[in-house]
C-alpha positions as CSV (number, residue, x, y, z in Angstrom):
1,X,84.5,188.3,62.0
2,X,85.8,186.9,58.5
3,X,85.5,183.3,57.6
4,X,88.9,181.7,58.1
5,X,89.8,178.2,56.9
6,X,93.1,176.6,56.5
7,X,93.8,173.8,54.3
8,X,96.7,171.4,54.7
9,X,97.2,168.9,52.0
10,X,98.2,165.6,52.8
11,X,101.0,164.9,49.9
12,X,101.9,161.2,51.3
13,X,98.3,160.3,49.3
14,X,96.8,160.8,46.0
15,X,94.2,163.6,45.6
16,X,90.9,162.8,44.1
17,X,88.8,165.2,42.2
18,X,85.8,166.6,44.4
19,X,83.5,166.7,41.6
20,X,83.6,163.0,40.9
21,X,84.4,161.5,44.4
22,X,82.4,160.8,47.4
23,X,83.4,162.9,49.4
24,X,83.0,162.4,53.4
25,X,84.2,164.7,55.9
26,X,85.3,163.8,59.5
27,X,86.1,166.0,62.8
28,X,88.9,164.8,64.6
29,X,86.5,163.6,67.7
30,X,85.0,161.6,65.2
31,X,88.1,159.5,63.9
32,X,90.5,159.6,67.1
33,X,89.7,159.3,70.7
34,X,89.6,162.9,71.8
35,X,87.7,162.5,75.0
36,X,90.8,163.7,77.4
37,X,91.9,166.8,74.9
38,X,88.2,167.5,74.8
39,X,87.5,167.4,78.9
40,X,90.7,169.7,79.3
41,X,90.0,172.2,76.8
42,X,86.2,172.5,78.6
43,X,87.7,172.8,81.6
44,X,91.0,174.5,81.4
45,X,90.7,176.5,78.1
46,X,91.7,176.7,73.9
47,X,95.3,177.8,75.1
48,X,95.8,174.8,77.7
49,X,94.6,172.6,75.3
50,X,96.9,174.1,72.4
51,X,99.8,173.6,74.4
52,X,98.6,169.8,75.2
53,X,98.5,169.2,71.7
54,X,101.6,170.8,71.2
55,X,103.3,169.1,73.8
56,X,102.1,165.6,72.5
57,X,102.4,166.0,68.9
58,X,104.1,163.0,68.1
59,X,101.8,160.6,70.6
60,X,99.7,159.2,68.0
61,X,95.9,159.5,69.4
62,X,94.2,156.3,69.4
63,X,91.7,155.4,67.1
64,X,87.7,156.9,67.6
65,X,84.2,155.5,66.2
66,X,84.8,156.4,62.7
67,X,88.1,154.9,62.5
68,X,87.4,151.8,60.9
69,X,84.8,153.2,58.8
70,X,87.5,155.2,57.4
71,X,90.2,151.9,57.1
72,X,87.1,150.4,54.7
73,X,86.6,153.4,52.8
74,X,90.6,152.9,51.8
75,X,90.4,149.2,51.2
76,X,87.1,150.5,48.4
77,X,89.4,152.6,46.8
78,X,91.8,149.7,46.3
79,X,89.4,147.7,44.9
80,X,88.2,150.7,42.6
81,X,91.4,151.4,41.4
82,X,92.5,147.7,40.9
83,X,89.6,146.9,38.6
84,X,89.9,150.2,36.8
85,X,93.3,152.7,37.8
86,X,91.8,155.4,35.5
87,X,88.2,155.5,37.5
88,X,88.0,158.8,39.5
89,X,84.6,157.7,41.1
90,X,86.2,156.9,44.6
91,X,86.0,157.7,48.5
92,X,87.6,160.8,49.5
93,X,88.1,161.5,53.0
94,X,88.7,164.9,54.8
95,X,89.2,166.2,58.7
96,X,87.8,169.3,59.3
97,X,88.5,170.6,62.4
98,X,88.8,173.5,64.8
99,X,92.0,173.4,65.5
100,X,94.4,175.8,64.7
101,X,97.4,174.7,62.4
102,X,99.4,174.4,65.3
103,X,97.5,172.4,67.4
104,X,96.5,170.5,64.7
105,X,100.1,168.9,63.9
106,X,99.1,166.4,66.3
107,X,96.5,165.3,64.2
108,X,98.0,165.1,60.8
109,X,101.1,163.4,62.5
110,X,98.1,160.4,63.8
111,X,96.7,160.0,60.5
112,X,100.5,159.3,58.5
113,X,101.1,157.2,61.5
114,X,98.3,155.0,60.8
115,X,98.5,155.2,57.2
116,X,94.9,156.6,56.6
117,X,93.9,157.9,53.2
118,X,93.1,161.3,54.5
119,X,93.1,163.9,51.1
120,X,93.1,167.2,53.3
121,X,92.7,168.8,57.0
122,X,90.2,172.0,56.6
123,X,91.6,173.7,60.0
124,X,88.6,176.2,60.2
125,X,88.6,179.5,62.9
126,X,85.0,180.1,62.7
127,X,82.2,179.0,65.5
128,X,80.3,176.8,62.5
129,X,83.0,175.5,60.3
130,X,79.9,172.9,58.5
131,X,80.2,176.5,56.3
132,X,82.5,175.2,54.3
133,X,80.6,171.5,53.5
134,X,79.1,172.5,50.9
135,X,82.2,174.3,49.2
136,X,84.1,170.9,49.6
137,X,81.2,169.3,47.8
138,X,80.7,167.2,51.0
139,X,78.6,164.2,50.6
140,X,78.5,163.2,54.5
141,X,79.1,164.4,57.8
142,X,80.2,162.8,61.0
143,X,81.2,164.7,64.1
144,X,80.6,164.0,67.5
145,X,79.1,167.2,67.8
146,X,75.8,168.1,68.2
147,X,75.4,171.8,67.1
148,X,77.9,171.0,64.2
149,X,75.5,167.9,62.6
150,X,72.0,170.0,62.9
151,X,74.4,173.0,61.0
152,X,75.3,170.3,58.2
153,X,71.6,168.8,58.0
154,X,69.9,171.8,58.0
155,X,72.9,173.0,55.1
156,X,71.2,170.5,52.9
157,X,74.1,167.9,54.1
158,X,73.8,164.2,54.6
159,X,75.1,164.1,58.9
160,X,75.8,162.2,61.9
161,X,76.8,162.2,65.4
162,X,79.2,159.8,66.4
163,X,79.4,158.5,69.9
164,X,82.9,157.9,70.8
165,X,83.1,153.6,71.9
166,X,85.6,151.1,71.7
167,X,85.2,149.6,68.3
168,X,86.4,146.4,66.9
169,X,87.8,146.0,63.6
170,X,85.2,144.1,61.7
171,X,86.0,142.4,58.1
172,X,87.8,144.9,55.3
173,X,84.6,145.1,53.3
174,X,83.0,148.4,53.9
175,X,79.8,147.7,55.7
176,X,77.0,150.6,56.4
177,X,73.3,149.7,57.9
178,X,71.0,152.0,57.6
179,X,67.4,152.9,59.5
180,X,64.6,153.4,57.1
181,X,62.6,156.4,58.3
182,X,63.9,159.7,59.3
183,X,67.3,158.7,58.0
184,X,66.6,156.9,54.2
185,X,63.3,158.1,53.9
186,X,61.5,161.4,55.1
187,X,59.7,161.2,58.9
188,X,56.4,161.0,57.1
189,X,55.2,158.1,58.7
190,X,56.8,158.6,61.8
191,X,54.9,161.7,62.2
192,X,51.5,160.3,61.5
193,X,52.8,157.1,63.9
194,X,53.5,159.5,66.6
195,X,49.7,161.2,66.1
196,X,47.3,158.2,64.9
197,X,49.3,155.3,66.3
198,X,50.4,151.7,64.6
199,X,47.0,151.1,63.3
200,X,46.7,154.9,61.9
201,X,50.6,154.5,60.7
202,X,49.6,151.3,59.2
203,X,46.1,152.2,57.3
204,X,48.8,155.3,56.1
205,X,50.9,153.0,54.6
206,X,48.9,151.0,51.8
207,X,47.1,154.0,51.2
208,X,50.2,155.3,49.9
209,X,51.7,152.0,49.1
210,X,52.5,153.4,45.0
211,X,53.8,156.5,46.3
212,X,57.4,156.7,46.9
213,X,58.4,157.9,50.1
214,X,60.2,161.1,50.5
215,X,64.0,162.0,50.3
216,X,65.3,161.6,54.4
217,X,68.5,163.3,55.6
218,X,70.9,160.2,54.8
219,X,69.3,159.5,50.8
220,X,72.4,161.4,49.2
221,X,75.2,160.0,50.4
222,X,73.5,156.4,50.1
223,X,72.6,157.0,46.6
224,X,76.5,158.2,45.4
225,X,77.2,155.1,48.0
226,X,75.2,153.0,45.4
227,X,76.4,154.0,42.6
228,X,80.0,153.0,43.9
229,X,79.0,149.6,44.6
230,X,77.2,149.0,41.3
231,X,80.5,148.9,39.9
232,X,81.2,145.5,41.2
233,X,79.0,142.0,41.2
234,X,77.6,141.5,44.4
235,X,79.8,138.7,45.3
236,X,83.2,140.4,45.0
237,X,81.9,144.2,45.7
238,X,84.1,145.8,48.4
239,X,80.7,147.5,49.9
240,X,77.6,145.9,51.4
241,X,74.9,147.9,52.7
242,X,72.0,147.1,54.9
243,X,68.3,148.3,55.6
244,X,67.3,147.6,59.6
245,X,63.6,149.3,60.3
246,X,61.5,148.7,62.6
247,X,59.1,148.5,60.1
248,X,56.9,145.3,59.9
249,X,57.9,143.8,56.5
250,X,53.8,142.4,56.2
251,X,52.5,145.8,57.0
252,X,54.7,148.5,56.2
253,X,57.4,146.7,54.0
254,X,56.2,147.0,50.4
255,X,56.0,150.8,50.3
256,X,59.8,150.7,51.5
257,X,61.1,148.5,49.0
258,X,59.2,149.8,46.5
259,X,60.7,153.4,46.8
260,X,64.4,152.1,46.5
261,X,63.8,150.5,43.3
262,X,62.2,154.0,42.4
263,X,65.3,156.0,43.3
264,X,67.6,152.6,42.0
265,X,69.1,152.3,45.0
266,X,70.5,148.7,45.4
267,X,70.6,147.9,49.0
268,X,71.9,144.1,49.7
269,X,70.0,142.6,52.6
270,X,66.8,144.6,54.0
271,X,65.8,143.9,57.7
272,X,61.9,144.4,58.8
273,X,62.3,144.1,62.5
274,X,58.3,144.7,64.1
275,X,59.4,146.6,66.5
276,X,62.2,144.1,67.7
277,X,65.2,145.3,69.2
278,X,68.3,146.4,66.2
279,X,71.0,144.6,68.6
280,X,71.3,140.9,67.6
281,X,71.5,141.0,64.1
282,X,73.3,144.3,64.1
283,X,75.7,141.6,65.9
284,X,75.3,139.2,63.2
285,X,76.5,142.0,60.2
286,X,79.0,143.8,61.7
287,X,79.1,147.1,60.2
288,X,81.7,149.4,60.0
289,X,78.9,152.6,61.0
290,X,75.0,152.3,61.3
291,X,72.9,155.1,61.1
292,X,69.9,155.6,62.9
293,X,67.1,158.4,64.6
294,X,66.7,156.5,67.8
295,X,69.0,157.0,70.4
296,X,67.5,154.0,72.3
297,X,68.6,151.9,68.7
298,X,72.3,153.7,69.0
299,X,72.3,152.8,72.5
300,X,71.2,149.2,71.6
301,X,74.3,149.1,69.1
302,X,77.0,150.7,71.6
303,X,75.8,147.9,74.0
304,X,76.9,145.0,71.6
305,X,80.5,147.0,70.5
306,X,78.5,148.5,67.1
307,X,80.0,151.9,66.0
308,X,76.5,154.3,65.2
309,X,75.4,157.2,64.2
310,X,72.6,159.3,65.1
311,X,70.5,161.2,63.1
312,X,68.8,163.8,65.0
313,X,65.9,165.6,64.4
314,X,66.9,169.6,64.6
């Protein structure tokens, strides 16, 4: 069957050029509360759930996970575009979904409701619409689908799965916490951690303490992420990101700092936890989304109200 996407252009905001921007693409699950549509197109059918849709279209959908990630992402751009209206470096934010047009209506009528900076809707036919990442010059991928993130990470594409929560709106500035390994950095240590234990993992480490780690799934993204906040001081930057690892900062720490300074990446407050539970002090910053490869971490965060992101391993 032939690929078939439809774009809709949302002409209530400015379009940013894909080259330049960050781009980020979202599935509808991921940025509205979708849990109801979803149960009753498993269990009644695409038509049944068309008509729903249909039916609804001007019920806005209440906001999901990556909703306030995405209000953040807008106030950046504000703060881009207010120190420099020329500056094409910014945030751009689509929906890619598998919707059809018509169901879809819904969705574009949510996101002018709530004002979001939305540049397109991709409404894609096909069973693996991450196809068309890559084409969009997608930078990062949420979905609260599983297949869907493996497609985009194995695509070469920075990806999460989102787990839909209640989410409170934390401060305007965009705030993103990332895990170290397996997300920012390969699963190079985790691997030898899994076969030789802490002590092995450990010993690991200082041997390769000058060599920097390898590239993880999430690097890309944090590195254009980065490069956006290095256009502001770091007391009136817009973005603040975060390193939490269960890393030991005596044992393991050095070789982890010392391969973000190698790649330049700027990262404002690093966390070396031993081991220690993510919760508390993910309670303490607040993010807007944190990434990690543990689902007992991601469960950790959901339990305190923190929107997260898994990484998986596919």
């Amino acid at each position: 069957m032939a690929e078939r996407e439809s774009t809709v252009i949302n002409t209530d905001v400015n379009q940013k050029d894909p080259s330049e921007a960050l781009v980020i693409a979202v599935t509808t699950r991921a940025i509205f509360n979708l849990e109801e549509e979803h149960k009753l197109y498993l269990e009644k059918g695409k038509e049944e759930y068309a008509r729903h849709q249909k039916d609804n279209q001007d019920k806005p959908l209440p906001p999901g996970t990556a909703f306030a990630f995405i209000q953040a992402a807008q106030y950046v751009n504000k703060k881009i575009l207010e120190s420099n209206p020329e500056e094409k470096d910014l945030i751009d934010i689509l929906v890619l979904s598998n919707n059809s047009p018509e169901s879809g209506v819904r969705i574009v009528n949510s996101v002018k409701h709530y004002g979001l900076e939305i540049s397109k809707f991709c409404f894609v036919s096909d069973e693996d619409s991450t196809a068309y990442l890559k084409s969009h010059g997608v930078k990062l991928f949420l979905s609260a689908d599983r297949t869907d993130v493996c497609n985009a990470l194995r695509r070469g594409v920075s990806a999460a799965l989102v787990f839909q929560q209640e989410v409170r709106a934390p401060s305007t500035q965009l705030r993103v916490v990332f895990d170290g390994d397996a997300v920012l950095f390969s699963d190079e240590t985790d691997q030898v951690f899994q076969e030789h234990g802490l002590e092995g993992a450990v010993q690991y480490e200082r041997a390769m303490e000058a060599v920097p780690m390898g590239e993880g799934p999430l690097k890309a993204f944090a590195m254009h992420l980065g490069k956006i906040r290095k256009k502001f001081s770091q007391e009136k930057s817009p973005i603040r990101t975060y390193l939490v690892t269960a890393r030991s900062g005596r044992d393991m720490g050095i070789r982890a700092i010392k391969t973000l300074r190698e790649w330049g990446l700027a990262i404002d407050e690093a966390f070396f936890m031993d081991g220690a539970p993510k919760g508390p002090i993910l309670t303490q910053i607040q993010p807007h989304i944190f990434f990690d490869d543990g689902l007992h971490n991601i469960q950790g965060a959901q339990n305190v109200g923190i929107p997260s992101a898994w990484v998986p391993s596919c």
